[in-house]
Backbone and ligand atoms as CSV (ligand in chain L), in Angstrom:
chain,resi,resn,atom,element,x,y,z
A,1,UNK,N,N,48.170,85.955,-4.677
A,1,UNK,CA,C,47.529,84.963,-3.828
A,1,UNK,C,C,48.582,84.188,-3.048
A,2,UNK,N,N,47.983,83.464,-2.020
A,2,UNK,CA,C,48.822,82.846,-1.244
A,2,UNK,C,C,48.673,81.372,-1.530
A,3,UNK,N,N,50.050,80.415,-1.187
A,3,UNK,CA,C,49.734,79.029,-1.734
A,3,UNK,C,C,50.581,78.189,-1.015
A,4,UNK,N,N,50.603,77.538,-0.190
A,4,UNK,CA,C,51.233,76.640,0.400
A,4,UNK,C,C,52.623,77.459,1.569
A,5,UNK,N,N,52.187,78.448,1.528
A,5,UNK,CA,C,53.261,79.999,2.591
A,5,UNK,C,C,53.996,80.914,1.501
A,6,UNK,N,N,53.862,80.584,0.603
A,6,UNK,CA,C,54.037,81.357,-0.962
A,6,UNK,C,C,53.254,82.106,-1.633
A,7,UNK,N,N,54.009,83.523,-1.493
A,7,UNK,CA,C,52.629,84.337,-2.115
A,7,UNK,C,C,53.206,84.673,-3.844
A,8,UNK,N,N,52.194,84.830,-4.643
A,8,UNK,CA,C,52.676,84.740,-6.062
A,8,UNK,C,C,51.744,86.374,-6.660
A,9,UNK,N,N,52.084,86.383,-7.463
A,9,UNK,CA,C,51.539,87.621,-8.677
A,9,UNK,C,C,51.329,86.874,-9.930
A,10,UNK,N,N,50.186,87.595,-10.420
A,10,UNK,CA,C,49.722,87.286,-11.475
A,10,UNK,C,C,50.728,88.217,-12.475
A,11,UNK,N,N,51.020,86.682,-13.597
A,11,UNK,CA,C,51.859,87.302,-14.476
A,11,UNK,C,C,51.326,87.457,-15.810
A,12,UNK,N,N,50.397,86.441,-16.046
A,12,UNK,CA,C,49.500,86.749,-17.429
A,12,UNK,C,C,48.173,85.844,-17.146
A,13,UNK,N,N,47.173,86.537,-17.622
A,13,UNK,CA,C,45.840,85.682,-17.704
A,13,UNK,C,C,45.570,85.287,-19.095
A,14,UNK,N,N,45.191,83.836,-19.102
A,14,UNK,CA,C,44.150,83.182,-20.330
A,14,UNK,C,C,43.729,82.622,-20.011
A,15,UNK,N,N,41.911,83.294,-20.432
A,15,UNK,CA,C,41.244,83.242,-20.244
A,15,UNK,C,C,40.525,82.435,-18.809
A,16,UNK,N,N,40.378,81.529,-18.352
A,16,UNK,CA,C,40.016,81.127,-17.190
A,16,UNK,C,C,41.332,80.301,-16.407
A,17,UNK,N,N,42.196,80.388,-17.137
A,17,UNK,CA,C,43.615,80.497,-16.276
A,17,UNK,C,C,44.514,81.145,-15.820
A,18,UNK,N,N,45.512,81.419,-14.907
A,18,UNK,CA,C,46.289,82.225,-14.588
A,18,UNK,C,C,47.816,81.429,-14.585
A,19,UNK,N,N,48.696,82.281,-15.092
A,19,UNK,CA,C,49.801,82.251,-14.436
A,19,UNK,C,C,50.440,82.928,-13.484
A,20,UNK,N,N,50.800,82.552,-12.528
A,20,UNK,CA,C,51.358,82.655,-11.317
A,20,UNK,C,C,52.848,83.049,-11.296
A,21,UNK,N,N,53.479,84.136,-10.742
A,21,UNK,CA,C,55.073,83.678,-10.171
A,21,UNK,C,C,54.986,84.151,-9.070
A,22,UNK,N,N,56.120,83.635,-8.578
A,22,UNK,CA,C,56.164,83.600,-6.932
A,22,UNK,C,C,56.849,84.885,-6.991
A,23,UNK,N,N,56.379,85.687,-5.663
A,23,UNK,CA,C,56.578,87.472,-5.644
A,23,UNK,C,C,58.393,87.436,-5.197
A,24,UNK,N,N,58.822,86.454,-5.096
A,24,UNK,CA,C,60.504,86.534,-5.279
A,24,UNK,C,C,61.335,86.752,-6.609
A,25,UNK,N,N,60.002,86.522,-7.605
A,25,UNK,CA,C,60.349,86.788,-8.812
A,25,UNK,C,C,61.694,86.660,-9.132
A,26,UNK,N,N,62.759,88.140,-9.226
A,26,UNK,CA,C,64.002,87.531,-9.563
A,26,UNK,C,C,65.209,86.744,-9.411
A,27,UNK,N,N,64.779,85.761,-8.400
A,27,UNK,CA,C,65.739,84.917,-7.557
A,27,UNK,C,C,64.996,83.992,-7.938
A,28,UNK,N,N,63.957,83.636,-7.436
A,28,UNK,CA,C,63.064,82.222,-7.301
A,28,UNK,C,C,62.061,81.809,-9.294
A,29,UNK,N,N,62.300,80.761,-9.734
A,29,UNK,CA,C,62.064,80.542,-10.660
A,29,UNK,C,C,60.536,79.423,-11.043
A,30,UNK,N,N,60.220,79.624,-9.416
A,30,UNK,CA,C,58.539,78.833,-9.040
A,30,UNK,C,C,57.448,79.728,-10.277
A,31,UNK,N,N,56.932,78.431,-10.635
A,31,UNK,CA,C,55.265,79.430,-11.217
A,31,UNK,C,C,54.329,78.717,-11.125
A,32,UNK,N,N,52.755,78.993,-10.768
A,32,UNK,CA,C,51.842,78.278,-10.556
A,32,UNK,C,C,50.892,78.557,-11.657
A,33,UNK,N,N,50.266,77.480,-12.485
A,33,UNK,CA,C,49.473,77.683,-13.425
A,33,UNK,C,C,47.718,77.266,-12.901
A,34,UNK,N,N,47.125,78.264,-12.857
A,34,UNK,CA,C,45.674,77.633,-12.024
A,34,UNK,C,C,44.475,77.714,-13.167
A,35,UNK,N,N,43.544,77.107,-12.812
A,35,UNK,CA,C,42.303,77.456,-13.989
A,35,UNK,C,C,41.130,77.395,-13.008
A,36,UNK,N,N,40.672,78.657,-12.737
A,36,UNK,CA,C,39.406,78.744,-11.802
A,36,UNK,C,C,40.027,78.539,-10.701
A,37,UNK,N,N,39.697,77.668,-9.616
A,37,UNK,CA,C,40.500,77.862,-8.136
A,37,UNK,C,C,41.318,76.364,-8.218
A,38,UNK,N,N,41.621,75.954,-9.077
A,38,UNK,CA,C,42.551,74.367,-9.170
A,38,UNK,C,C,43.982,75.076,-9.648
A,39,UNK,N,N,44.762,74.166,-9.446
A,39,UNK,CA,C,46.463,74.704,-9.487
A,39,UNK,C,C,46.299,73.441,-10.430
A,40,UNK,N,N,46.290,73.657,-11.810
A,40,UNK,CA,C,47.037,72.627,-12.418
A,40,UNK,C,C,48.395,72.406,-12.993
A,41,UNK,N,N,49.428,73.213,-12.560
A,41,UNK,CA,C,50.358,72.837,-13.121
A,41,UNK,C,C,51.788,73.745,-11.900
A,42,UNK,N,N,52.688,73.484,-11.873
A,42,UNK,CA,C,53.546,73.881,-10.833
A,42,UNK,C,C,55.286,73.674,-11.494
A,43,UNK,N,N,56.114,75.051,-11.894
A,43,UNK,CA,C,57.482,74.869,-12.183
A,43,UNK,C,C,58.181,74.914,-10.831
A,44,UNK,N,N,59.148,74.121,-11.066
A,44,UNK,CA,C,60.457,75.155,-10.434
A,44,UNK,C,C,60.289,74.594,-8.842
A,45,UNK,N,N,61.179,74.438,-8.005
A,45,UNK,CA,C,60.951,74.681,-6.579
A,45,UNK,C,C,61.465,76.049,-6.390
A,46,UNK,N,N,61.022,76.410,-5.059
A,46,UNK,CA,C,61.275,77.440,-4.882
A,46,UNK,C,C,62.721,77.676,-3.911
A,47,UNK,N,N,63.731,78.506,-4.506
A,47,UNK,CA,C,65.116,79.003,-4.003
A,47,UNK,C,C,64.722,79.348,-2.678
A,48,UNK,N,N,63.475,79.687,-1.901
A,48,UNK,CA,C,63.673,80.300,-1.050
A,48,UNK,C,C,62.389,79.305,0.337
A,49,UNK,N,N,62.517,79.397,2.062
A,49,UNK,CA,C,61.991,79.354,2.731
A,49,UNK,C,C,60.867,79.655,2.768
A,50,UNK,N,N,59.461,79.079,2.838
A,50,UNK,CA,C,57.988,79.768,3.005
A,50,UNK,C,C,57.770,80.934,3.823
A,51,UNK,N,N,57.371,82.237,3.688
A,51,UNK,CA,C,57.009,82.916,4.446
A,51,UNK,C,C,56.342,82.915,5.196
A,52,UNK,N,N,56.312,82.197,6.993
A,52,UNK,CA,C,55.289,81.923,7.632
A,52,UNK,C,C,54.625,83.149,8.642
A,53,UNK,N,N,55.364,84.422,8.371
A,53,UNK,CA,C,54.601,85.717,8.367
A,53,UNK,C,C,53.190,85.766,8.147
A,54,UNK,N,N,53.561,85.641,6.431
A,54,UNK,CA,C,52.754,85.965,5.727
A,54,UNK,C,C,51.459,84.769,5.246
A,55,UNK,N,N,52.212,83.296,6.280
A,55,UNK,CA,C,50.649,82.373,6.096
A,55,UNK,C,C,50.010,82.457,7.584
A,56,UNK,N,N,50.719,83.039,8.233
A,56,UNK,CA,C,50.010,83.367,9.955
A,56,UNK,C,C,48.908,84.548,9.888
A,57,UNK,N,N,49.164,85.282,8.626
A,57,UNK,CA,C,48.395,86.944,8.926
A,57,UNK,C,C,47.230,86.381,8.126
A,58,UNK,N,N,47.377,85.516,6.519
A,58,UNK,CA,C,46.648,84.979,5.582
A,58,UNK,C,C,45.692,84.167,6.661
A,59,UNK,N,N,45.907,83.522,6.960
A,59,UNK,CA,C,44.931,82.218,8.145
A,59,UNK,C,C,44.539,83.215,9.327
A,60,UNK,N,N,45.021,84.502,9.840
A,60,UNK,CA,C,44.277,85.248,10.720
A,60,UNK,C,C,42.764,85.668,10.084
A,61,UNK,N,N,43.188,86.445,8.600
A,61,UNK,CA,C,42.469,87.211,8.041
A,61,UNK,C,C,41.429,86.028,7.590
A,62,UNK,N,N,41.483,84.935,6.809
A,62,UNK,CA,C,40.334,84.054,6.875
A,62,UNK,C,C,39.527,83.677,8.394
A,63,UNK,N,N,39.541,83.705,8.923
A,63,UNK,CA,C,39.527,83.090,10.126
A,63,UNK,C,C,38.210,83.799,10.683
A,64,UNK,N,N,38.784,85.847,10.893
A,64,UNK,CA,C,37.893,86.545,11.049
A,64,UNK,C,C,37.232,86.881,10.081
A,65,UNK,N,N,37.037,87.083,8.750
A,65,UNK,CA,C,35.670,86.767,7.867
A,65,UNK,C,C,34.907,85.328,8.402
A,66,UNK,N,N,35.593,84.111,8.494
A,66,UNK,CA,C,34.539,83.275,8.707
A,66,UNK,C,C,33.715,83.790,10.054
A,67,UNK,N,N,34.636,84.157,10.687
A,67,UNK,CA,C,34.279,84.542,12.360
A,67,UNK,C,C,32.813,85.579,12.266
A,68,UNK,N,N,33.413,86.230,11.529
A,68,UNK,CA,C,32.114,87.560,11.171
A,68,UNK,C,C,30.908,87.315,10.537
A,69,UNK,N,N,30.750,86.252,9.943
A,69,UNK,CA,C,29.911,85.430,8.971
A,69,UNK,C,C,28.988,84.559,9.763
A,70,UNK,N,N,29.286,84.112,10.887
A,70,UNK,CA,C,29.048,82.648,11.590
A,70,UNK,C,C,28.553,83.091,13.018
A,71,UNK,N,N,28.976,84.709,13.364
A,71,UNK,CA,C,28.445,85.203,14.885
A,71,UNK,C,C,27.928,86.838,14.599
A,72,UNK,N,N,27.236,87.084,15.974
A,72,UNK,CA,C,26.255,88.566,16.010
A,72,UNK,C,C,27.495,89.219,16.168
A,73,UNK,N,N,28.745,89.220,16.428
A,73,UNK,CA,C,29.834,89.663,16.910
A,73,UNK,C,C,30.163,90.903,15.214
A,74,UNK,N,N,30.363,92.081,16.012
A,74,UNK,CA,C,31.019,93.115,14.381
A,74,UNK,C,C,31.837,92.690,14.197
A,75,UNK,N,N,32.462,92.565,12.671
A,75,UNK,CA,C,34.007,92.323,12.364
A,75,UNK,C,C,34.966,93.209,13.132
A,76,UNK,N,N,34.644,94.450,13.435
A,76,UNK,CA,C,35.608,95.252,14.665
A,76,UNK,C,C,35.938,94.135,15.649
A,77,UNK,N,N,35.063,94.436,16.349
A,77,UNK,CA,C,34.772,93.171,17.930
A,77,UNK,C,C,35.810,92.361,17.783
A,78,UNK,N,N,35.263,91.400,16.706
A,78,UNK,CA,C,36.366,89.957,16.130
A,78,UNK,C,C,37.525,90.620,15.750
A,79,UNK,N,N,37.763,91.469,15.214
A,79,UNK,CA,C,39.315,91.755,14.852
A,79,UNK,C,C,39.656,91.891,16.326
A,80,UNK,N,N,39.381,92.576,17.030
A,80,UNK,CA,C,39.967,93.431,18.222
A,80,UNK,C,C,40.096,91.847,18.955
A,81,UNK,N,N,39.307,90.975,18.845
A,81,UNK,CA,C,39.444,89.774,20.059
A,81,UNK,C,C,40.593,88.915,19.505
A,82,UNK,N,N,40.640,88.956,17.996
A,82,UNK,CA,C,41.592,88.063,17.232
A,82,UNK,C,C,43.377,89.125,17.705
A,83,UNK,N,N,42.990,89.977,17.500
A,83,UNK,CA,C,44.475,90.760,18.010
A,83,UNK,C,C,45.445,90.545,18.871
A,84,UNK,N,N,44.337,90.154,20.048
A,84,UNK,CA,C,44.614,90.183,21.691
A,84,UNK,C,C,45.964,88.908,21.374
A,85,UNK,N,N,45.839,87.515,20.830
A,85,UNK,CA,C,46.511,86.522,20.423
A,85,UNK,C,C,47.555,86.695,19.244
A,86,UNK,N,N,47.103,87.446,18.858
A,86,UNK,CA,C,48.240,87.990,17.615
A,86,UNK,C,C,49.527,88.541,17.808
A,87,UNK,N,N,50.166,88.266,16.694
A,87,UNK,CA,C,51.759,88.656,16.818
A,87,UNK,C,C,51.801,90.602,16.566
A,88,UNK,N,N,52.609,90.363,17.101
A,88,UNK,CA,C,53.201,92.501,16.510
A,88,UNK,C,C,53.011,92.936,14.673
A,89,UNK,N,N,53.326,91.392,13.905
A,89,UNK,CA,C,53.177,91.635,12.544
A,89,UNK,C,C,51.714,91.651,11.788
A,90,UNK,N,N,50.836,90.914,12.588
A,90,UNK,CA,C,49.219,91.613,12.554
A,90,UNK,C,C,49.136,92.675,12.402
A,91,UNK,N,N,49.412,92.887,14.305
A,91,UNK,CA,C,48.826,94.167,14.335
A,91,UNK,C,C,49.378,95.458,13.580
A,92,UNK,N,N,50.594,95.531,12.965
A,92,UNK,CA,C,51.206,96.321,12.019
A,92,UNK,C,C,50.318,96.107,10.869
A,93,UNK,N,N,49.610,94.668,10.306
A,93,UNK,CA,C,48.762,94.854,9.253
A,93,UNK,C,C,47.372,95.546,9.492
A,94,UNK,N,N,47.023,95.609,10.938
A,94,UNK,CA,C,45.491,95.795,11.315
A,94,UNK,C,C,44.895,96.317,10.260
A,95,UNK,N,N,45.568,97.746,9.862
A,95,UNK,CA,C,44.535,98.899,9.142
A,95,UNK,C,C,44.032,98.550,7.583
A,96,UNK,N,N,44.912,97.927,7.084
A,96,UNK,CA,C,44.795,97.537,5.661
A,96,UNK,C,C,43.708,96.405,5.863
A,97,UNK,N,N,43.110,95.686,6.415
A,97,UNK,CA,C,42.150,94.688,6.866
A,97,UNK,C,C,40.992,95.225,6.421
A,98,UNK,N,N,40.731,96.530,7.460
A,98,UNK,CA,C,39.388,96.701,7.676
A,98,UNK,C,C,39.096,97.812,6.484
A,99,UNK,N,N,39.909,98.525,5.011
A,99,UNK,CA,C,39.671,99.069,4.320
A,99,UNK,C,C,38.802,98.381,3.527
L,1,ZN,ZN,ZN,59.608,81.355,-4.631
């Protein structure tokens, strides 16, 4: 999941909590502890810069589900109109989207 431009992996589940580490794993010593969709607990800063790649493509991809949800427009349509504004690193994600 993604969290503040930080994307993390699940490292162990109990039961309606997760632990989190940040996908820099062996450098970065961040972990996010969540229970249901709340972050209650947070180690470590993180060694490294937010990936704002990867919160530009995250906030594309919400954007067009809401988009698709809210108009007669196909999620094709909306992807293809959301593109037109998009960076080169989208559109390198396009295909994995619409699987
Ligand atoms: Zn990190």
């Amino acid at each position: 999941m993604m969290e503040g431009g930080y994307m993390y992996t699940v490292q162990r589940r109990i039961g309606d909590g997760v632990h989190w580490q940040c996908e820099e794993g062996g450098t970065c010593k961040s972990r996010l502890h969540t229970n249901g969709t709340e972050i209650v607990n947070r180690t470590s800063e993180h060694t490294h810069p937010p990936d704002e790649q990867a919160v530009i493509c995250c906030e594309t991809k919400v954007g067009i589900k809401k988009k698709a949800r809210e108009s007669q427009d196909s999620a094709h349509h909306i992807v293809g109109e959301t593109l037109q504004t998009a960076s080169g690193v989208l559109v390198l994600n396009y295909p994995s989207w619409t699987a």
